[in-house]
PDB file with SEQRES, HELIX, SHEET and CRYST1 records, atoms N, CA, C and O in Angstrom:
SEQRES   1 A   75  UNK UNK UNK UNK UNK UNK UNK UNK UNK UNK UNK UNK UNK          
SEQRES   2 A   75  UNK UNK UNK UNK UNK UNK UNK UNK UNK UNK UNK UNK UNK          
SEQRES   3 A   75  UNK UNK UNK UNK UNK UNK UNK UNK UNK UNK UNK UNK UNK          
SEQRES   4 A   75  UNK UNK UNK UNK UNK UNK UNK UNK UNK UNK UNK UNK UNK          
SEQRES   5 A   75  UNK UNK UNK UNK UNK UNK UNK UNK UNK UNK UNK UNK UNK          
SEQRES   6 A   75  UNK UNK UNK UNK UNK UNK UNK UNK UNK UNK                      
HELIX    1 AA1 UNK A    3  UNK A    5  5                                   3    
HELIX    2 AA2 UNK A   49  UNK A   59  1                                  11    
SHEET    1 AA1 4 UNK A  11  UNK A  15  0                                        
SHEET    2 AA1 4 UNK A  27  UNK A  33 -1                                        
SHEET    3 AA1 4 UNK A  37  UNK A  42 -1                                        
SHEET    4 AA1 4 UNK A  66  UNK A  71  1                                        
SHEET    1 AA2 2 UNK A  18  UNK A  19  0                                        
SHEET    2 AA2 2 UNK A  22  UNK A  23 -1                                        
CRYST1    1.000    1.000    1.000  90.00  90.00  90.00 P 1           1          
ATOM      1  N   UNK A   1      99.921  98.377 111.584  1.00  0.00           N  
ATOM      2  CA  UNK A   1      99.150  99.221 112.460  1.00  0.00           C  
ATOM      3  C   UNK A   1      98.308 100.216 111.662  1.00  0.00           C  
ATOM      4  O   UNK A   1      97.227 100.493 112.181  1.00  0.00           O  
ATOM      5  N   UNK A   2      98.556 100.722 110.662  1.00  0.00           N  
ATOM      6  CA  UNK A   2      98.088 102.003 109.586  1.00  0.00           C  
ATOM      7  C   UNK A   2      97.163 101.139 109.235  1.00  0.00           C  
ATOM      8  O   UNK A   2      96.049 101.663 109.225  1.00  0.00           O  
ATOM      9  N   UNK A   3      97.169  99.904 108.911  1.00  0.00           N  
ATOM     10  CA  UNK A   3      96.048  99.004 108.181  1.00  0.00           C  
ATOM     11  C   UNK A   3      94.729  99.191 108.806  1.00  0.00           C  
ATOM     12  O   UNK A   3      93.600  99.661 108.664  1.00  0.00           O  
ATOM     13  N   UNK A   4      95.672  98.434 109.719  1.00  0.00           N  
ATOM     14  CA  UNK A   4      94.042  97.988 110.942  1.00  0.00           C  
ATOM     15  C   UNK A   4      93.153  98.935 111.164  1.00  0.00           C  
ATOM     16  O   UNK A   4      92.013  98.712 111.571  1.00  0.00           O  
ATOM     17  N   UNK A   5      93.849 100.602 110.786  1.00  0.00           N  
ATOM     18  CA  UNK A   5      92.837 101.759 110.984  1.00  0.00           C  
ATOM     19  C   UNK A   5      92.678 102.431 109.634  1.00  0.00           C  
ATOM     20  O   UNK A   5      92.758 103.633 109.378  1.00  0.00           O  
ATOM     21  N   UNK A   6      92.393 101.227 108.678  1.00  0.00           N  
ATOM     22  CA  UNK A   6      92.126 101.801 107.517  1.00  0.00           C  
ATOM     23  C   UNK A   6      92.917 103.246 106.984  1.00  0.00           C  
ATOM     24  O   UNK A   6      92.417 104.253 106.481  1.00  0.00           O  
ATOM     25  N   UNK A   7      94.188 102.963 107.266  1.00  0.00           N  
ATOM     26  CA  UNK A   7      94.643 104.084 106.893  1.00  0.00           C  
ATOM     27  C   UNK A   7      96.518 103.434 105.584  1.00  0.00           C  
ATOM     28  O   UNK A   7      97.256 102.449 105.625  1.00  0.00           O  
ATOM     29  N   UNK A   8      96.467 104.476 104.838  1.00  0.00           N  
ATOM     30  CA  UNK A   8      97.151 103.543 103.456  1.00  0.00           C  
ATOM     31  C   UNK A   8      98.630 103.957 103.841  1.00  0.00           C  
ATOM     32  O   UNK A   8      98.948 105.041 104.329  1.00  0.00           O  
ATOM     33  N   UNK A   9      99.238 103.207 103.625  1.00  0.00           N  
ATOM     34  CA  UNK A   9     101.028 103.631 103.904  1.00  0.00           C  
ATOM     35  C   UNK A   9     101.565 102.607 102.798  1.00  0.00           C  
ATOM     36  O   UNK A   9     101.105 101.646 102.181  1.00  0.00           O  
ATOM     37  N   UNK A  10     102.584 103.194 102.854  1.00  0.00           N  
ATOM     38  CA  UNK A  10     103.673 102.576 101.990  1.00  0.00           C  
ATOM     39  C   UNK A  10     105.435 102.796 102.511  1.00  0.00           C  
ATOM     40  O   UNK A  10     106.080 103.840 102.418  1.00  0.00           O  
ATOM     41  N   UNK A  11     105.844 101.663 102.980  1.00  0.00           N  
ATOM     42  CA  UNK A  11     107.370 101.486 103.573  1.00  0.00           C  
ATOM     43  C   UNK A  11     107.905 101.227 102.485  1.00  0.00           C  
ATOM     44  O   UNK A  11     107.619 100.546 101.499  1.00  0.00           O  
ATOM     45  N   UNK A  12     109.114 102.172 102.954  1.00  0.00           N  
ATOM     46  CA  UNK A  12     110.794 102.162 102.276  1.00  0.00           C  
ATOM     47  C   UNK A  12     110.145 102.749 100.589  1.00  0.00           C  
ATOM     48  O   UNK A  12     110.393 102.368  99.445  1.00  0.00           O  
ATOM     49  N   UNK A  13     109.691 103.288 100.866  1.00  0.00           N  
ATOM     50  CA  UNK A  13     109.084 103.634  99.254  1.00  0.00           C  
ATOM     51  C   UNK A  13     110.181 104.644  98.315  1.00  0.00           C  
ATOM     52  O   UNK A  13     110.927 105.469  98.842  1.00  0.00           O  
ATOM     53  N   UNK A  14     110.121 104.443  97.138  1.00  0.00           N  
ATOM     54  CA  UNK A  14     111.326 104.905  96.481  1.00  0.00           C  
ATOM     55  C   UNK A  14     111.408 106.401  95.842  1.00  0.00           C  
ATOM     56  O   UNK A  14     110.585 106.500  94.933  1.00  0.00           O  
ATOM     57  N   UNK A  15     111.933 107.237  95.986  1.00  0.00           N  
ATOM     58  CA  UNK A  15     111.428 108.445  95.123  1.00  0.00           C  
ATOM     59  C   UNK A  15     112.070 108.798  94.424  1.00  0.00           C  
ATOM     60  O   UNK A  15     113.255 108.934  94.729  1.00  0.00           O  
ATOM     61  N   UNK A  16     111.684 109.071  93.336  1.00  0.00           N  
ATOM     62  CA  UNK A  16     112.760 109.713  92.080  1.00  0.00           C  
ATOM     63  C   UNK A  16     113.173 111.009  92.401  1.00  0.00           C  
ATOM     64  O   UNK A  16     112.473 111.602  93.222  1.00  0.00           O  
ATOM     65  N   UNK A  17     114.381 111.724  91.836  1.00  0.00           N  
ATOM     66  CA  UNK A  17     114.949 112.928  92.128  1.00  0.00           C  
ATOM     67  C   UNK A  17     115.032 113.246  90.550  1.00  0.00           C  
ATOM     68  O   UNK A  17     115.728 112.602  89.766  1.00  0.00           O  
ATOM     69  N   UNK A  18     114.386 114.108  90.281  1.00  0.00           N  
ATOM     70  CA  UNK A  18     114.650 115.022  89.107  1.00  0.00           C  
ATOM     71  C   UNK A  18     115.271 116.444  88.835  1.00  0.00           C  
ATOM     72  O   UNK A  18     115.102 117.490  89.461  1.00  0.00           O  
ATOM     73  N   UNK A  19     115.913 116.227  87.903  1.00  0.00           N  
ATOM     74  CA  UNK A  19     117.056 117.418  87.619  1.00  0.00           C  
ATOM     75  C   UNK A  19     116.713 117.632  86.166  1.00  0.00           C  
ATOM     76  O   UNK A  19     117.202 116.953  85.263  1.00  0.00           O  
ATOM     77  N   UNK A  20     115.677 118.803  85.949  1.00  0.00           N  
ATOM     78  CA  UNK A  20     116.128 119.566  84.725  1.00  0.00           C  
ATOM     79  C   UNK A  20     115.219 118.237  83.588  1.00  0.00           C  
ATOM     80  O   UNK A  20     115.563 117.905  82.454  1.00  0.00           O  
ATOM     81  N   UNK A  21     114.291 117.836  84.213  1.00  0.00           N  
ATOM     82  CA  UNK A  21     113.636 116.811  83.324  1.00  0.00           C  
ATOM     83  C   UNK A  21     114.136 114.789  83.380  1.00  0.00           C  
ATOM     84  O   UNK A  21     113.710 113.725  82.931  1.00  0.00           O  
ATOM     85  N   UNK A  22     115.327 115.329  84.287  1.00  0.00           N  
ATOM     86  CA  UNK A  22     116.376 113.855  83.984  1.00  0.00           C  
ATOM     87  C   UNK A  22     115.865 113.483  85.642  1.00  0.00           C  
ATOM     88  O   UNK A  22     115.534 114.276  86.524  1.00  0.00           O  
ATOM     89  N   UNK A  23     115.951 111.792  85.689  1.00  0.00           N  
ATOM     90  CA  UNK A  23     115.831 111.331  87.031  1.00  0.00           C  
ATOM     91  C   UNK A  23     117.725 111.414  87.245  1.00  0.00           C  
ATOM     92  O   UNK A  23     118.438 110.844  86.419  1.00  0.00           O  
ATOM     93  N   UNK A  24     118.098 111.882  87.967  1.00  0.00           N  
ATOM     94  CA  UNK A  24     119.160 111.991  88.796  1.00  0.00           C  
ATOM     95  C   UNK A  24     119.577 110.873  90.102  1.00  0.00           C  
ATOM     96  O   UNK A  24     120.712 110.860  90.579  1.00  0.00           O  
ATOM     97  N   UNK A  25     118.815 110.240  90.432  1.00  0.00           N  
ATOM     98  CA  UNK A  25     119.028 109.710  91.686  1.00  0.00           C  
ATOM     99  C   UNK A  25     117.496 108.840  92.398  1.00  0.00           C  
ATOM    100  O   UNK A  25     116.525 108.410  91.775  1.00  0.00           O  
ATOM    101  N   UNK A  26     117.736 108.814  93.728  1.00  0.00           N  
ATOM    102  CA  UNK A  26     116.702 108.087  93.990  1.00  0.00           C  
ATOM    103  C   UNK A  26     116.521 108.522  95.863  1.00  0.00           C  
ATOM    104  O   UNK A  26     117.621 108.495  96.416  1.00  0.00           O  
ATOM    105  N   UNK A  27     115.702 108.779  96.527  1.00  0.00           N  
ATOM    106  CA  UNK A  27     115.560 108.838  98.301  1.00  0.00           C  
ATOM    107  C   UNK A  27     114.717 107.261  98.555  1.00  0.00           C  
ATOM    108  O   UNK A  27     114.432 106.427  97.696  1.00  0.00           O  
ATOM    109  N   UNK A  28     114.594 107.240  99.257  1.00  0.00           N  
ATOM    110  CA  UNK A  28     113.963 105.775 100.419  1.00  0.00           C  
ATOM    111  C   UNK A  28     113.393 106.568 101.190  1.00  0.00           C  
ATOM    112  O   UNK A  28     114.075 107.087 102.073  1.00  0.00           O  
ATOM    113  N   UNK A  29     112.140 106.855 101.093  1.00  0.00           N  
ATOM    114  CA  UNK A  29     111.498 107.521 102.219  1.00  0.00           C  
ATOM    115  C   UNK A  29     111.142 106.374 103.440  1.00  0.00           C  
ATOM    116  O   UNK A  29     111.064 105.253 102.937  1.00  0.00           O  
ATOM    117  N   UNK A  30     110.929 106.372 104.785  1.00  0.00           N  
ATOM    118  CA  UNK A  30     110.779 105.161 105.296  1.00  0.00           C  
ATOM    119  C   UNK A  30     109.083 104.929 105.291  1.00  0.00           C  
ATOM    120  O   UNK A  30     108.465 103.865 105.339  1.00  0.00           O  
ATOM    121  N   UNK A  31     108.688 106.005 105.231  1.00  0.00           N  
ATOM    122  CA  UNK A  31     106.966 105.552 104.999  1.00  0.00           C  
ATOM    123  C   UNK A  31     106.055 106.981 104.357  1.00  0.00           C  
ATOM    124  O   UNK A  31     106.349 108.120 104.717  1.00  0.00           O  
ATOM    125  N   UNK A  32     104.976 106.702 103.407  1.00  0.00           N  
ATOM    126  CA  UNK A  32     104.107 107.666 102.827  1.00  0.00           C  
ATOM    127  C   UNK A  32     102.615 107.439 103.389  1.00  0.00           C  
ATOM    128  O   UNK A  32     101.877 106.578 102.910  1.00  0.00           O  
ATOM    129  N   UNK A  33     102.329 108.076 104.185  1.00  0.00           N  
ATOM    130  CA  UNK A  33     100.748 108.089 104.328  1.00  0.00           C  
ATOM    131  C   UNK A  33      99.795 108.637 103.746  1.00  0.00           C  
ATOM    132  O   UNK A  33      99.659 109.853 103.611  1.00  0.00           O  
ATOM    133  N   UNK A  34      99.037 107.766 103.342  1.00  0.00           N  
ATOM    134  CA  UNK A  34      98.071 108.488 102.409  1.00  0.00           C  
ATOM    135  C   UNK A  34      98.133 109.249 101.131  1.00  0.00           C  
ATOM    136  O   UNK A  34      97.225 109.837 100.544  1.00  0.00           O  
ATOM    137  N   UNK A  35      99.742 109.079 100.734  1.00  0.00           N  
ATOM    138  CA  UNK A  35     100.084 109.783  99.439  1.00  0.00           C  
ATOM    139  C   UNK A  35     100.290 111.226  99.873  1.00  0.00           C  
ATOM    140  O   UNK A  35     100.636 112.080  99.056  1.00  0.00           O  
ATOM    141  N   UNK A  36     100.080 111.499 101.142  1.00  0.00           N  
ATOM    142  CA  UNK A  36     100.086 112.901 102.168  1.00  0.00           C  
ATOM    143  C   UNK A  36     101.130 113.130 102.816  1.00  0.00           C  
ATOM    144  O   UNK A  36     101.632 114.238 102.623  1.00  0.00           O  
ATOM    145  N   UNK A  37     101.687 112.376 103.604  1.00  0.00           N  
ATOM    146  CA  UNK A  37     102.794 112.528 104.527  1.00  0.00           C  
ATOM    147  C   UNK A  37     103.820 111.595 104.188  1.00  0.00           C  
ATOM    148  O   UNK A  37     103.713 110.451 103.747  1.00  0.00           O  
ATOM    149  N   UNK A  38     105.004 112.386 104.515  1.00  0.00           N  
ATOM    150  CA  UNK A  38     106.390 111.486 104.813  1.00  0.00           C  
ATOM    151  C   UNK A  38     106.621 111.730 106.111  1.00  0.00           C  
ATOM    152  O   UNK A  38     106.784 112.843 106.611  1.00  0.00           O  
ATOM    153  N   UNK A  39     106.642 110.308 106.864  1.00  0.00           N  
ATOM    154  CA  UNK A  39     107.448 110.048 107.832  1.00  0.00           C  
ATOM    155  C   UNK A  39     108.704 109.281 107.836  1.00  0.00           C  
ATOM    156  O   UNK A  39     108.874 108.153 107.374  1.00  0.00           O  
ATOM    157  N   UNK A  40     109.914 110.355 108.657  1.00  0.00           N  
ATOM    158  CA  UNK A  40     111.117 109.839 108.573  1.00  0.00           C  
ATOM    159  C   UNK A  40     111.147 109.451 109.603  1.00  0.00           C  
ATOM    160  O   UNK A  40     110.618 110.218 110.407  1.00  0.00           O  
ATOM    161  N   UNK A  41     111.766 108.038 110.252  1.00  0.00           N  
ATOM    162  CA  UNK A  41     111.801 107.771 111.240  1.00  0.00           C  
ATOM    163  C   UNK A  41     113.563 107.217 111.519  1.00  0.00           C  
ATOM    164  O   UNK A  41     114.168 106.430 110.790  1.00  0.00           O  
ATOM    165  N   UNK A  42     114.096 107.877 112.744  1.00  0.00           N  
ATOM    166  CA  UNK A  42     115.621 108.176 113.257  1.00  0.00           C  
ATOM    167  C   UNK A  42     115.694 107.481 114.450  1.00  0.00           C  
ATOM    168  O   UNK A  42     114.702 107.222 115.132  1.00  0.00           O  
ATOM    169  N   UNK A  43     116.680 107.209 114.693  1.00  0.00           N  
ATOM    170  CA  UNK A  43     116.460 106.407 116.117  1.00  0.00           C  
ATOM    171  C   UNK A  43     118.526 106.642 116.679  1.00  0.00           C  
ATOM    172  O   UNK A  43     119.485 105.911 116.927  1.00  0.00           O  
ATOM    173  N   UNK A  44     118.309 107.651 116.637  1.00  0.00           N  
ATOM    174  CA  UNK A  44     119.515 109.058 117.325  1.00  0.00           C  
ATOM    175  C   UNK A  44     119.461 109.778 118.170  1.00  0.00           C  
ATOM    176  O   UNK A  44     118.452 110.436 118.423  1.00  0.00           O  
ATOM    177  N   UNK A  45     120.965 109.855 119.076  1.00  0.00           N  
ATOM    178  CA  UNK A  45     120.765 110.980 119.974  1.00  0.00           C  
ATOM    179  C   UNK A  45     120.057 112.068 120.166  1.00  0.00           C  
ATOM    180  O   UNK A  45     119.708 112.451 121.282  1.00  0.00           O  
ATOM    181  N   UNK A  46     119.736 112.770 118.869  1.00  0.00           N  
ATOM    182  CA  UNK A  46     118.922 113.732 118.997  1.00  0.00           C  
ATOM    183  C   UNK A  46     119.181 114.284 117.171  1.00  0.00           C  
ATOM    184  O   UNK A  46     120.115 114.004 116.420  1.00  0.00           O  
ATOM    185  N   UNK A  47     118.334 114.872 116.995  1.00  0.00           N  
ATOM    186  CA  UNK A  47     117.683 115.353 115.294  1.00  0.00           C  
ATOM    187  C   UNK A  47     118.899 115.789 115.326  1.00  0.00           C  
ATOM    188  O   UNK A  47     119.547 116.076 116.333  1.00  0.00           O  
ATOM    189  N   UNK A  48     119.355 115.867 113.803  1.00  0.00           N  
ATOM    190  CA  UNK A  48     120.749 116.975 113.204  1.00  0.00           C  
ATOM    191  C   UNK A  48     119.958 117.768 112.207  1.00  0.00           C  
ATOM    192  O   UNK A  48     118.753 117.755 111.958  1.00  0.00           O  
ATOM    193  N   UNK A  49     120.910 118.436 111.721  1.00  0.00           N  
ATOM    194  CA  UNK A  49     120.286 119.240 110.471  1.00  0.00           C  
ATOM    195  C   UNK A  49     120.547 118.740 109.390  1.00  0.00           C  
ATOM    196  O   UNK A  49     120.072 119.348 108.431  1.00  0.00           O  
ATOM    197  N   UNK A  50     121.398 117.438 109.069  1.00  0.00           N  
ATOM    198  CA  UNK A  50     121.257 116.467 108.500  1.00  0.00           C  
ATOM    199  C   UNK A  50     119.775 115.781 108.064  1.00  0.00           C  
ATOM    200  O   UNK A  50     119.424 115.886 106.889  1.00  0.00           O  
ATOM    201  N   UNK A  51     119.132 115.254 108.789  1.00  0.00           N  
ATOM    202  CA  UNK A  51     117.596 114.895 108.884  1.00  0.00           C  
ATOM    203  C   UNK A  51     116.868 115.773 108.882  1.00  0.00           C  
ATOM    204  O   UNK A  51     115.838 115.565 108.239  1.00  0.00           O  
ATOM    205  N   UNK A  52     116.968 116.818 109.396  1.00  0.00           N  
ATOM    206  CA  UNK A  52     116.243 117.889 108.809  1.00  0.00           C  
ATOM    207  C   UNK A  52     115.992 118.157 107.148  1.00  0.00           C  
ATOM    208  O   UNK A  52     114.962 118.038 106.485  1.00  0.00           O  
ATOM    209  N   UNK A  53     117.159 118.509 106.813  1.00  0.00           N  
ATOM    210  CA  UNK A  53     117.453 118.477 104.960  1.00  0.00           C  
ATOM    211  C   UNK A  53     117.433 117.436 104.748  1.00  0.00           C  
ATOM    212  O   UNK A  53     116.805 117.827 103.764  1.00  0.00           O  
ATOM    213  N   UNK A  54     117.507 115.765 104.586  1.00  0.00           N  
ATOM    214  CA  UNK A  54     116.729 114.771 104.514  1.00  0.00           C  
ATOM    215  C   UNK A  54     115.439 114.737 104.219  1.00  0.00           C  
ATOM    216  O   UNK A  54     115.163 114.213 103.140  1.00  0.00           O  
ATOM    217  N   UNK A  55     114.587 115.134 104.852  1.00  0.00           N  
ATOM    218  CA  UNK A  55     113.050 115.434 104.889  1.00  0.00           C  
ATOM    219  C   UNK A  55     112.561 116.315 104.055  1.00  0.00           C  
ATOM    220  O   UNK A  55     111.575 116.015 103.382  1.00  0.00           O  
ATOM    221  N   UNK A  56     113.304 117.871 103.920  1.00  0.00           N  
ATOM    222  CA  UNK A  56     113.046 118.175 103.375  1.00  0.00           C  
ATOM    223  C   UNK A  56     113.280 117.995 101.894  1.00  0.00           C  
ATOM    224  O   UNK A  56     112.482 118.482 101.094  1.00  0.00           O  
ATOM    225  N   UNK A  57     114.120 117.458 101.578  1.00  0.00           N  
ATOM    226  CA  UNK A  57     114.724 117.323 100.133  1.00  0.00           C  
ATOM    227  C   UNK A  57     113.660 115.872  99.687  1.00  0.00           C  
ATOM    228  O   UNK A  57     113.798 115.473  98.531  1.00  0.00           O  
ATOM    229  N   UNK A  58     112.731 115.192 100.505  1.00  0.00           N  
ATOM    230  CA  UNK A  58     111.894 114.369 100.334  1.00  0.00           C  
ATOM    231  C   UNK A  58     110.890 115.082 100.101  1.00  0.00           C  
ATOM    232  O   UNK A  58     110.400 114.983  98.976  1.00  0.00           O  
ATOM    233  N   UNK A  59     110.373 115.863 100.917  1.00  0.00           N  
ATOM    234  CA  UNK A  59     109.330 117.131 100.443  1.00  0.00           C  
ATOM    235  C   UNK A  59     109.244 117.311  98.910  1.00  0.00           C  
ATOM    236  O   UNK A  59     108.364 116.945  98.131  1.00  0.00           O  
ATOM    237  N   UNK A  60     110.274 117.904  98.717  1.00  0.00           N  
ATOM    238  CA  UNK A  60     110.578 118.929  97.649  1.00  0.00           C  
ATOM    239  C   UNK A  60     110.345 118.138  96.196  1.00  0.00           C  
ATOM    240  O   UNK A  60     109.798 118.551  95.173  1.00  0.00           O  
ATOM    241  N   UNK A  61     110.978 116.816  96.492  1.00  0.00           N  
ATOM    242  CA  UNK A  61     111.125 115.660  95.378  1.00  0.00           C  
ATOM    243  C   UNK A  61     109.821 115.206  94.992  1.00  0.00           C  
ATOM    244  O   UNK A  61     109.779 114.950  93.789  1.00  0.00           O  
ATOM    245  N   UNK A  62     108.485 114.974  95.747  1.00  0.00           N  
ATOM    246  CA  UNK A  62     107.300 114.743  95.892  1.00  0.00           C  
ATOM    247  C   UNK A  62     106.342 115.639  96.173  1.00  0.00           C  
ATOM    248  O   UNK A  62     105.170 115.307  96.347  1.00  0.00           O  
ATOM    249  N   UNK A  63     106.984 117.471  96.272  1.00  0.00           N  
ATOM    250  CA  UNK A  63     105.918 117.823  95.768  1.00  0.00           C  
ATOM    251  C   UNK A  63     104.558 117.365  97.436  1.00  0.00           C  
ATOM    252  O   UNK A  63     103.342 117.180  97.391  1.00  0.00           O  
ATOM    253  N   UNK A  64     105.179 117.349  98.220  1.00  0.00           N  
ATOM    254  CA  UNK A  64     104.126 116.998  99.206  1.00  0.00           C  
ATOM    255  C   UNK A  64     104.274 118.032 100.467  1.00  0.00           C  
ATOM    256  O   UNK A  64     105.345 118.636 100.513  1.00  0.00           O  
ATOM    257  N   UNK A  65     103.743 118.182 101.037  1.00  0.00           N  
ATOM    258  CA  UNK A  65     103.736 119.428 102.004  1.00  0.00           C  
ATOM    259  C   UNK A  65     103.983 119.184 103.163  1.00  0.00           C  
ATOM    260  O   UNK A  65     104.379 120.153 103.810  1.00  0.00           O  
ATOM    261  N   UNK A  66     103.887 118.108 103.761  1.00  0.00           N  
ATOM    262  CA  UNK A  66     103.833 117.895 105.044  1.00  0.00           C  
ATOM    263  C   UNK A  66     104.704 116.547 105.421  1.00  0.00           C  
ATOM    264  O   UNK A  66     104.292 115.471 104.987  1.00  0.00           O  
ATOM    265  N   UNK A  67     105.942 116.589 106.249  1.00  0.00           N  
ATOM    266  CA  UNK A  67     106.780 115.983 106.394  1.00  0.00           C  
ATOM    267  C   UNK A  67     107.532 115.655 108.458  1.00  0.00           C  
ATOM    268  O   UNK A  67     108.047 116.470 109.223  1.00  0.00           O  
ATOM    269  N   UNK A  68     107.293 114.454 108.615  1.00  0.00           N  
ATOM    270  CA  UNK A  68     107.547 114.455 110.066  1.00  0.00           C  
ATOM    271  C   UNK A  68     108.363 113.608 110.372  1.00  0.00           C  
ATOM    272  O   UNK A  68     108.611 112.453 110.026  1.00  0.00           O  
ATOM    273  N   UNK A  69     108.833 114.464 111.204  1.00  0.00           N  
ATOM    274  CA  UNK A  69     110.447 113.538 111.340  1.00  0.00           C  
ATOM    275  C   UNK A  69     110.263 113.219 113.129  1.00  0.00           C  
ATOM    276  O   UNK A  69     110.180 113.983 114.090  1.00  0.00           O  
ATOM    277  N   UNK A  70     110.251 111.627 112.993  1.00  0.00           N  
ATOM    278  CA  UNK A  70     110.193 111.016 114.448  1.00  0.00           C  
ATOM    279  C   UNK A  70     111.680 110.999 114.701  1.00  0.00           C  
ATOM    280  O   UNK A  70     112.486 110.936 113.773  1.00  0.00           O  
ATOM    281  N   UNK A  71     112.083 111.065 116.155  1.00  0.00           N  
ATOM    282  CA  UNK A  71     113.173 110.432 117.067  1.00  0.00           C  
ATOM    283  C   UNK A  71     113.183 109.517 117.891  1.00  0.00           C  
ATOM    284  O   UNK A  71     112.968 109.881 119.047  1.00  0.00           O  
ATOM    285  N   UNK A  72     113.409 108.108 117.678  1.00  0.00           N  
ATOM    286  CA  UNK A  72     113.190 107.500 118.850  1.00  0.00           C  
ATOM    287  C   UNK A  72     114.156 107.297 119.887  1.00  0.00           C  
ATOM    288  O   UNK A  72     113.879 106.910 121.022  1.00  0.00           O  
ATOM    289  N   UNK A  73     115.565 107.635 119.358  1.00  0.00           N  
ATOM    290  CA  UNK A  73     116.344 107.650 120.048  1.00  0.00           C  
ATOM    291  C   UNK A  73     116.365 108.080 121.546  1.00  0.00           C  
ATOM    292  O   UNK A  73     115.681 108.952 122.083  1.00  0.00           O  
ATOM    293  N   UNK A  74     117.411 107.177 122.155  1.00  0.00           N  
ATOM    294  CA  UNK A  74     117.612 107.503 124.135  1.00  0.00           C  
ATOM    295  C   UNK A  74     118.255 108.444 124.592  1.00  0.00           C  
ATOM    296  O   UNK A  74     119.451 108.301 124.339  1.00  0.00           O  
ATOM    297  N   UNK A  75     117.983 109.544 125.270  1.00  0.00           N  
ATOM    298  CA  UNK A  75     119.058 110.500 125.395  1.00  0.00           C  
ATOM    299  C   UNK A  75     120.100 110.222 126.709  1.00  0.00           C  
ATOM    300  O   UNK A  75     121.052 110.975 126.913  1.00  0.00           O  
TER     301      UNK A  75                                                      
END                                                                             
């Protein structure tokens, strides 16, 4: 769908976690737009603060500013 409107994404994309110069670890973001946004996408009763700090700790790792966390979940 991002294609068809000329717009660039990248699924399940991998991010390094750095500590102190060392890669430490790794996140799975579920998609990067435009090298701009992370979208996390949940499909739960409702957001925790779990996914909240999720997102943000994707933020933080990349240095990217803007981070949106979908719910598709049924209430």
């Amino acid at each position: 769908m991002f294609e068809e409107n000329g717009i660039r994404a990248e699924q399940q994309l991998p991010i390094k976690v750095n500590f102190h110069g060392r890669i430490v670890g790794e996140y799975i973001a579920d998609i990067l737009v435009e090298d701009k946004i992370i979208l996390e996408l949940k499909a739960a009763e409702r957001i925790s603060p779990v996914h909240k700090a999720q997102t943000l700790n994707y933020l933080k790792a990349t240095n990217l500013k803007l981070g949106i966390l979908l719910n598709f979940g049924k209430h």
